[in-house]
C-alpha positions, -999 to 999 in steps of 0.1 A, spaced: 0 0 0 14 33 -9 19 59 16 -4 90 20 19 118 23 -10 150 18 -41 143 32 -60 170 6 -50 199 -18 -69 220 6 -46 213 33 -19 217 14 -29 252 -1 -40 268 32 -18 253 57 14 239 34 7 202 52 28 175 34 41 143 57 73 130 55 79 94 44 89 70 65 121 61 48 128 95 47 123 98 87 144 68 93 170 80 68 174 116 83 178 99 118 205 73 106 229 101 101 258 96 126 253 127 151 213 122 151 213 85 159 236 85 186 215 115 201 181 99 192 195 66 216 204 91 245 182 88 274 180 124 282 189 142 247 158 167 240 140 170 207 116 195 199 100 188 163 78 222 156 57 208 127 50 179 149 21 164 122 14 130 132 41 122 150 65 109 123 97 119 136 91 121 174 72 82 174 105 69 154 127 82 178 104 79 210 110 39 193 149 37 193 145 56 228 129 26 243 145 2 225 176 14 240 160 20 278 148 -18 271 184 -29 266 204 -5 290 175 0 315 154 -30 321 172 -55 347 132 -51 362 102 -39 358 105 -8 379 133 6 362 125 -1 329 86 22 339 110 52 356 135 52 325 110 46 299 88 76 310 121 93 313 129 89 277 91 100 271 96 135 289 128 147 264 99 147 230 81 176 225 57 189 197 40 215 184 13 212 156 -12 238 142 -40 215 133 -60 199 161 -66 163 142 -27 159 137 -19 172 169 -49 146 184 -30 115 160 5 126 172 -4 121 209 -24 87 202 4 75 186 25 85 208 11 70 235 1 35 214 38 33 211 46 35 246 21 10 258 33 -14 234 58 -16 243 51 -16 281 30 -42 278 59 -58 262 82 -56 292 57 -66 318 50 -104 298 87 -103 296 87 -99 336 57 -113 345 44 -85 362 10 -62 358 2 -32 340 0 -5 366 -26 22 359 -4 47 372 23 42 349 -2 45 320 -17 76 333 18 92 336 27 85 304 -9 103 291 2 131 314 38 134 300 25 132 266 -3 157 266 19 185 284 49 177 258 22 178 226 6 212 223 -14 225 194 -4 259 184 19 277 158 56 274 164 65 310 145 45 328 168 50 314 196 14 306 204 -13 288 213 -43 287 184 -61 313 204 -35 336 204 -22 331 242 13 313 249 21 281 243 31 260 281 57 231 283 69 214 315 108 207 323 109 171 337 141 171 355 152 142 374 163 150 408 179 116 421 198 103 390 227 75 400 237 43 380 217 26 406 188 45 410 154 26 403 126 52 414 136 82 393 123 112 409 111 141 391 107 180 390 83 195 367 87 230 362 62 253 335 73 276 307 60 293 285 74 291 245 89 326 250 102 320 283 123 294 265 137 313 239 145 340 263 163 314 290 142 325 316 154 307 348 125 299 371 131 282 409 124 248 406 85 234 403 69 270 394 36 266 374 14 290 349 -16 293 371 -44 265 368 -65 288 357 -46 304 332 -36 273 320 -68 256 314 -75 287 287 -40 281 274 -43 252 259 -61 218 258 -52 184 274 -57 167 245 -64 136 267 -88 152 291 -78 127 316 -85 155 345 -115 160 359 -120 208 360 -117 217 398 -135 245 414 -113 283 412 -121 306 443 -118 337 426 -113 351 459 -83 334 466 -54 323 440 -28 310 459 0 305 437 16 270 438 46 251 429 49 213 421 65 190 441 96 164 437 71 130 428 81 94 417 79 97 380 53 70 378 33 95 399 32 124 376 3 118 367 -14 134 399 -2 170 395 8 170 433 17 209 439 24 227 470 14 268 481 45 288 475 
């Protein structure tokens, strides 16, 4: 079967959409300097015209093939250093359906392969881990427009540093700092004390979770206390634990 590359003329009139083959992908990450970074655990990619994932699904695959062969004497480390390799891929797509397909496959990936590694060690897929992963993935993927900076509404795009706090050859739990920036905070190397957030409030109108795997929580307009996340187990992500500043 021959491999759709434009999806319309439409699309590619208004918006200049045209995929990249997969030969191509796998030939543009072969080269020397690329493939060596793509098999790094904590190298950082940023594609900006994510699409559907072409480029960031191939490497998220040689990034767990490589945490399945360097980082999987059990099941625990292999979930820490497999959503560690899942936290250096970020996105950024202007169309909503590509941006939806680039976190779904994204996240197919990963749970192949997880479920993979727990037949292997004859353990159970832990919900947890899953819902970290969907968590990871939805703050790394945002829909928006990487020239301007911003979100398809016009307000900035967010990202989250994951930054492991407890790294050692023998470490098992990896334990992780998330920290929020916006797209120009980046470029301008804004340096933020550890765990800072965009406000809950302001980031639900940022941007969606593309998941929606969170239930909305009530906002005292009274009272915004602003808050700071908190050194979690990376499996644990997924619960947002934050403390007042």
């Amino acid at each position: 079967m021959e491999e759709e590359i434009i999806k319309s003329k439409l699309r590619v009139q208004k918006h200049g959409e045209v995929f990249t083959p997969k030969k191509i992908v796998k030939k543009m990450l072969n080269i020397p300097e690329i493939k060596d970074a793509c098999e790094n655990l904590t190298t950082k990619f940023l594609e900006p015209s994510a699409g559907e994932g072409a480029f960031l699904v191939e490497i998220l695959d040689r990034k767990l093939k490589m945490v399945s062969e360097k980082y999987n004497n059990d099941l625990t480390s292999y979930e820490s250093y497999s959503l560690l390799a899942l936290t250096t891929l970020y996105g950024i797509e202007l169309l909503e359906d590509n941006a939806q397909t680039c976190v779904m496959n994204m996240f197919q990936l990963y749970y192949d392969n997880y479920k993979e590694q727990v037949q292997n060690h004859n353990g159970i897929v832990k919900k947890k881990v899953l819902d970290s992963a969907k968590e990871i993935i939805s703050s790394n993927i945002r829909q928006g427009n990487f020239l301007t900076r911003k979100a398809v509404d016009g307000k900035p795009l967010v990202f989250s540093e994951w930054y492991p706090v407890n790294m050692r050859k023998t470490t098992k739990n990896i334990k992780i700092q998330r920290t929020e920036y916006t797209l120009d905070e980046i470029y301008e190397s804004v340096e933020k004390e550890p765990g800072m957030t965009i406000s809950r409030d302001e980031r639900r109108d940022l941007q969606l979770d593309i998941f929606d795997i969170l239930e909305v929580e009530e906002i005292d307009d009274e009272v915004k206390k602003e808050m700071r996340y908190i050194p979690v187990n990376i499996i644990d992500v997924y619960k947002e634990e934050m403390e007042e500043v």
